[in-house]
Structure formats: C-alpha cells, structure tokens
N, C-alpha and C positions, 0 to 999 in steps of 0.2 A: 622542588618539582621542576621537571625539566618538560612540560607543556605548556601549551597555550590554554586558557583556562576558558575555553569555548564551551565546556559543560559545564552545567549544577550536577557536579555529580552527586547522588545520594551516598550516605557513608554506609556502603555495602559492595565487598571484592568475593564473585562468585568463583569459586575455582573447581567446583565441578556440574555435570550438568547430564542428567539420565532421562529420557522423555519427556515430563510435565516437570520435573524436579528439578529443582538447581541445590547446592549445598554453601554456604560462606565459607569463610578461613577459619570461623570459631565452629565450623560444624554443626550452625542450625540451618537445617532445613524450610525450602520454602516452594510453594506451589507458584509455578509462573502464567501468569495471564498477561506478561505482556508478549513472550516470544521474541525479543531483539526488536520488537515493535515491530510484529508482525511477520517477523525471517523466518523462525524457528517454526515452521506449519506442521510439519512431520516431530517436534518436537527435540531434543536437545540429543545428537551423534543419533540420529536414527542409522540402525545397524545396515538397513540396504545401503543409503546414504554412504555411510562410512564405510563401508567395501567396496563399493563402487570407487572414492576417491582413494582408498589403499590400493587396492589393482591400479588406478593409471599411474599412480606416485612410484609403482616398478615399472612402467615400462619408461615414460616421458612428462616431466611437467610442465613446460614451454614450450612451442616453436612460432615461430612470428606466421602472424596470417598471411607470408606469399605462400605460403605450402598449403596442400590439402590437408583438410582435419577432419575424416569421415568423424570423426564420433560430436565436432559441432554441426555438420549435417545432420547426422540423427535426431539430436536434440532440437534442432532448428524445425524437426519436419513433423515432430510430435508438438511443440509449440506451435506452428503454424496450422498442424491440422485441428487441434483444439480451440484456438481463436478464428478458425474460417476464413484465416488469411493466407498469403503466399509467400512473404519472404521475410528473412530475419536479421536485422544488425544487432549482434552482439556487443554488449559495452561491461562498464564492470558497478553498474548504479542506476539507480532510478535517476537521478540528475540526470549523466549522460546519456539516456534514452529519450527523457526530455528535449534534450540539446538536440538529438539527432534528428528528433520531431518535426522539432522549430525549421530545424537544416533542410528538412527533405521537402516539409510543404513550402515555404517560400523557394525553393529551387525548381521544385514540379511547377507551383502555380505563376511565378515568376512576380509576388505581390510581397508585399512589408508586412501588412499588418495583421495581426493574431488576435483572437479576443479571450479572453479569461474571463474568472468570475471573480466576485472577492470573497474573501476571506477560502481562497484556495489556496493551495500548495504545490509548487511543479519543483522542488529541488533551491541549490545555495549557489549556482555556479550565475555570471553574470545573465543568461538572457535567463535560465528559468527564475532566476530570484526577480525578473525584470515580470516573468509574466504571472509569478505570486502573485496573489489579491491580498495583501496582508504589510501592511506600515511595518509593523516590528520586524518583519525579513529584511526589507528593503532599507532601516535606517543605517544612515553612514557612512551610505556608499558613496554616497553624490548623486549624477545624474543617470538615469537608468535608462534602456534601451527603450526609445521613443514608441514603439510599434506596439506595443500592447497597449489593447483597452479592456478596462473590466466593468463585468456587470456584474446586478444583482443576480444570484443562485437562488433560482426555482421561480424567478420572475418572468412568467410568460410573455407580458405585452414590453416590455424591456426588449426584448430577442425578436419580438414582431416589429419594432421599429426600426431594424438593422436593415439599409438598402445601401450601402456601402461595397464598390466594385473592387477595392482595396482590398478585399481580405482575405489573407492568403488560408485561414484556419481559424476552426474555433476548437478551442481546448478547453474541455471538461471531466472532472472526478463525477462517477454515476452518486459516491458515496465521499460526501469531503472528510476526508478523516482527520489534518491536525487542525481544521475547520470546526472541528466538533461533532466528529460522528455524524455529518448531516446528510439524509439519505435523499438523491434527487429524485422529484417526482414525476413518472411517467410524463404525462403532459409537457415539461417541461422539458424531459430527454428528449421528445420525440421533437419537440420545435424548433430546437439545436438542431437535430440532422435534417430536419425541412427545409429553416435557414440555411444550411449546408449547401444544400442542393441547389437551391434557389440564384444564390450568388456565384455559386461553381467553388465554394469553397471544400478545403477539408475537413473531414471529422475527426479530431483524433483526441481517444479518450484514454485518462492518464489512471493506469491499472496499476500502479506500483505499490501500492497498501492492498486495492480489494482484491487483487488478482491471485493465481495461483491457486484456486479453490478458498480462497477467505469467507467467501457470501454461499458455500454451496454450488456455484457453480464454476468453471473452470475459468470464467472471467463475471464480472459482478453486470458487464450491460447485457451477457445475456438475458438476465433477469427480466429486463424492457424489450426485447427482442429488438435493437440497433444495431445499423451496420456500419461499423466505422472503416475508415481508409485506414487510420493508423491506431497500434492501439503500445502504451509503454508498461514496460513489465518489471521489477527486481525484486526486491524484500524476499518474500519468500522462494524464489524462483531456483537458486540453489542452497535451501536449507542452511542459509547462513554463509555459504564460498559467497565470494562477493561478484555479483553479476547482475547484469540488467540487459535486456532486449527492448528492441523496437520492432515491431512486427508490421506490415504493410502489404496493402493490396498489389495485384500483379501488375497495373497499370502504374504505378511508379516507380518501375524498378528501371528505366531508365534516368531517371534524373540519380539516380546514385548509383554511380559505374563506376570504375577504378579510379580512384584518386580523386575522388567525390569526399568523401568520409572514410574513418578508418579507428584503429584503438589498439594500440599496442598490445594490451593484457585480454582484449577483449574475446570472451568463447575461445580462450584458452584450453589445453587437452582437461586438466583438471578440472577449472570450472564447467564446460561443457561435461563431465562423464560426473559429477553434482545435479544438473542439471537433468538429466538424461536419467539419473536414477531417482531425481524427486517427482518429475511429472510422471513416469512409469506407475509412479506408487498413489499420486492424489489424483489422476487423469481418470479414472474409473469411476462407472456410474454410479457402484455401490459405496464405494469413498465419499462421494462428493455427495450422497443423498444420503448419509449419515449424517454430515459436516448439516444438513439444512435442519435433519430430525433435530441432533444436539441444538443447534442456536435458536430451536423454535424454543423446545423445551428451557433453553438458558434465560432466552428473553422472558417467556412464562413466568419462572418463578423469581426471575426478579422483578416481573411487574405485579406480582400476587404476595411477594412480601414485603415489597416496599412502599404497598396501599397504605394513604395515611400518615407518609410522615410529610410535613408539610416544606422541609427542603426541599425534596423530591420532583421535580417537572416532569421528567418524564426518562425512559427508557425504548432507546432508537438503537435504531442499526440493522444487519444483515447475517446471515448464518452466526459467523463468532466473531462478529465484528460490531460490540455494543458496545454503545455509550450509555452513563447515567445521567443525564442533565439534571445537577443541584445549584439551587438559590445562592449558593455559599461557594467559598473557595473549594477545590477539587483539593489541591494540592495538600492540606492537612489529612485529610480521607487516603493517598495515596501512604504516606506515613506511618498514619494508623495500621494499616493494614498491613504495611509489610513488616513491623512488629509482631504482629499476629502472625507473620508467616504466609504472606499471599501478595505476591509481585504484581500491582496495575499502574497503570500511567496517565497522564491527565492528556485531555485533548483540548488544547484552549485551557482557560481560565475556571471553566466552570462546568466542567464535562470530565468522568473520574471513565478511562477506557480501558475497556477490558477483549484483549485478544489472546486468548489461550491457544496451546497447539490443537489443532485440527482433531490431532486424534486425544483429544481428552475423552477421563473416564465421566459416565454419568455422576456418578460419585463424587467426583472433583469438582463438578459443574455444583452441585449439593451443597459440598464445602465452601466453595466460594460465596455462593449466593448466603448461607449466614454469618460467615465473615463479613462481607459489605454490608447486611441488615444490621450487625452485631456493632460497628463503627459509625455507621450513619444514626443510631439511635443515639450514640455514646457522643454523637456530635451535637444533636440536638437538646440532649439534655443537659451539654455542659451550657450552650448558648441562650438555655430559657433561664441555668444557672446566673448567668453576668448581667 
C-alpha cells in the first residue's frame, strides 16, 4: 500500500455507480444511503450532470482565475440567488470555504476571535480543525489557533452570557451532522443571530453537509428563517466534482479584493459547469418539496417501525438527512447492513446515518427502512443472547 492509512476503510471497492445504485468488483449490488456522505444528491453520473461536464471537457478544463469564466458567474448567480446572498468564492471543499469564512470575518470585522460549538465540525485543515468542537480532530497537533471558543449546541442561556467585543463571528451547523445528526433548535438559531447583531458580529452558518437541498430546502436555515452574512457550501454542490463556495452579503465584498484570498482550482470551467448543472436540476420548487415529502415519509416509517425496540432512542434529522440514535455501537449496524446490500454510515459513535440521493425511489426508502428494522432486531437478539 502506497497511502497514508488515514481511513478505516471498509472491505468494499465500488467500481460502478447508476443513481441510487452502486456495484462492487465481485458484482453485488447495493443500494447507497450514504451518497459520498452526502455528494452524490442527484445520485451517482446523473445524466444532466455528466453532459454538462462532457461538453466543457471539449471545449476547456482549466484556465487560472485572472481570466473571465462566464460559466463560474452563472453558477455563482444561481447559488447566490438561491441563498439571498450577493457574492461567491469558489474553492474546491467544504474545509476551504470554511477557511475562507474565518478569512473574510476577521478581515471585515478586524477582531480574532470566533465562537463554535462543541461537538461540531468545520473541516481538517489548521484553523477549521482549530474551530472543531470535538477532541478527537484536534489530537496531535499540538497547540491550536488560540481564537476559538466553543460552546454548548442548543444551549440558550450559554449564548445570553456572551458580551465579548472581541468577536469577530459566530459559526454554526443549523444541523450538526458528524456531531450526530443533531438538529438545532429554533430558539437557539435565533439567539445566535441576535447575539450577532448585538455585538456587531458575523453569522456564518456552515452548510457543507445540509446544504444543496439536503433538508428540502435549498439551504437547511431556511428552515428557521435566518439571515446570515456568510453561508459555506460543498458536499453536494457539484455532484461529486470537487468544490466548495463561500457565499456572502454585499456589504463584505470589500474586505476581499484582489489579492485578499484566491484558489488555484477553484470554480474551475469544469467544476463550475458540475455545479451549474446540479443547482439547475435540485434549485426547483417541485425538487426540493419532494426531497421534504420523501424524508417526512422516511423519518415516518422508521419511527413507526422501530417502536419498541429498546436500543433505539430516537430518529432525528431533516428532509434526507437522518439519524438513528442507538444505545449501542453504530458501527456493527453499519456492517450488517452493508451485507445485506445497503450502504449507511455512522455519525459519531452511536448514531447509524442515513443520506440517500435526493431523488430516491419511495420504494428504496421501503427497502431500507426493513433492512435497518431487519439488523437492528438481529442486534438485539444477539445482545439479550450473551
């Protein structure tokens, strides 16, 4: 092996991949609910997707961002008008949009310090791993960038205590996902952009899992109706091209002027014209009010058939973005299942997640939900077993 062995990888090489479906090397078949962790939203070469990136593959693949690139303007202005915001920096990751975050509001506000929550997630690179709320990112490093503080997620009177003129930003997940599926609660959204306001700070809310139509809607805080200054965007953003956006009110587009910030690869001709053909396709009212019908229905029946089994705590989340919270380890439950032929992933320790493509069939949804009934029994009766 010629890598660095930074994954657990499971013993499973997919080498092909048709909407909901992926194939192995030995040719069995599995239904994926995780989507790339969350990329694959249109589901695995969706055909617009992939002619859109075959056409720019003939005409240009690169050209360095001094040149114009109409077709990352486009893509820029359908992302911007879908988040109500005004300007876009393209990068090529949820990390690097983070970064840029960090970049933009201590630059505008001309202050250090940032606040997180814990047990959140902003990326692996030094300041987002610095503004992680989570031990296990952060060990090994040494010492981490001084400027974050984190608080407790969904703790109201925690965020009423904050009279700190220091602070350049508060950065929030609406939905912390490798947190554990944890969905925040109005009240609590709304005290963050209050404190916001109050101190003159920024909002900026870290969309890189919920975003893209994940929760039904074209970003997860509409949901709370907030308005943030900055909002970060990638996972599903080009269907799997590798990209990420930072998207920002009009009022900070001065602090990031030429030779402010920048990114080689970033809104690239082909990633941007990926990009360009995925929001076209999930930006739609009738798309994205599917995506809410499905994941009512999904949450439904797996809270109506996992009544009763005494692992079970509870079933959280947003459109297609659930969690199962179990008593027990996730991780054997993730195994089981993909024996049986159904790809999910743990979120946290004890949290089994499930994010299928956007456009699953009802049917699929069906499928799964007795497959995790079917394992989660099969778990509990081996454990009443020992």
């Amino acid at each position: 092996m010629s890598l660095f062995p930074t994954y657990n990888r499971f013993p499973l090489t997919i080498v092909s991949g048709n909407g909901t479906k992926v194939t192995d090397d030995n040719g069995k078949d599995y239904l994926d609910f995780v989507s790339g962790i969350a990329v694959c939203n249109l589901g695995h070469r969706p055909p617009i997707v992939q002619k859109a990136i075959e056409e720019q593959l003939n005409k240009v693949w690169h050209v360095s961002n001094l040149y114009e690139i109409p077709i990352q303007e486009q893509a820029a202005e359908i992302l911007s008008e879908a988040a109500d915001l005004d300007y876009v920096f393209f990068c090529n990751s949820g990390a690097e949009a983070n970064e840029a975050a960090i970049k933009l509001a201590r630059k505008h506000t001309g202050r250090e310090k940032i606040i997180t929550f814990k047990q959140s997630f902003h990326g692996r690179t030094f300041a987002t791993m610095s503004a992680t709320g989570q031990e296990k990112i952060q060990e090994g490093f040494g010492s981490l960038l001084p400027t974050f503080e984190y608080f407790p997620y969904n703790d109201v009177s925690s965020i009423e205590e904050v009279h700190d003129g220091h602070v350049a930003a508060i950065m929030v997940e609406v939905i912390q996902g490798e947190g554990g599926v944890v969905p925040g609660t109005k009240e609590f959204l709304k005290k963050v952009e209050e404190k916001c306001r109050e101190l003159g700070a920024l909002l900026i809310i870290d969309e890189v899992q919920t975003g893209i139509g994940r929760t039904g809607k074209a970003f997860a805080y509409q949901h709370y109706g907030l308005d943030p200054d900055i909002v970060t965007t990638a996972k599903g953003l080009g269907s799997g091209f590798p990209v990420g956006a930072m998207i920002g009110k009009a009022e900070l587009e001065g602090s990031f002027q030429a030779g402010s910030h920048g990114s080689t690869f970033g809104g690239n001709p082909l990633a941007s014209a990926a990009v360009k053909a995925t929001l076209q396709e999930i930006f739609t009212s009738d798309f994205l009010e599917e995506v809410i019908n499905k994941g009512k229905a999904f949450k439904r029946k797996l809270q109506e058939s996992l009544t009763g089994f005494s692992s079970v705590s509870e079933v959280r989340g947003e459109g297609l973005m659930l969690g199962v919270a179990v008593q027990t380890e996730a991780l054997p439950l993730v195994h089981s299942l993909r024996e049986k032929g159904l790809l999910a992933v743990v979120a946290g320790p004890n949290v089994l997640r499930l994010l299928p493509p956007l456009n699953v069939e009802y049917e699929e949804i069906d499928q799964a939900v007795t497959l995790i009934t079917e394992v989660i029994r099969q778990q509990e009766a081996s454990l009443q077993k020992a």
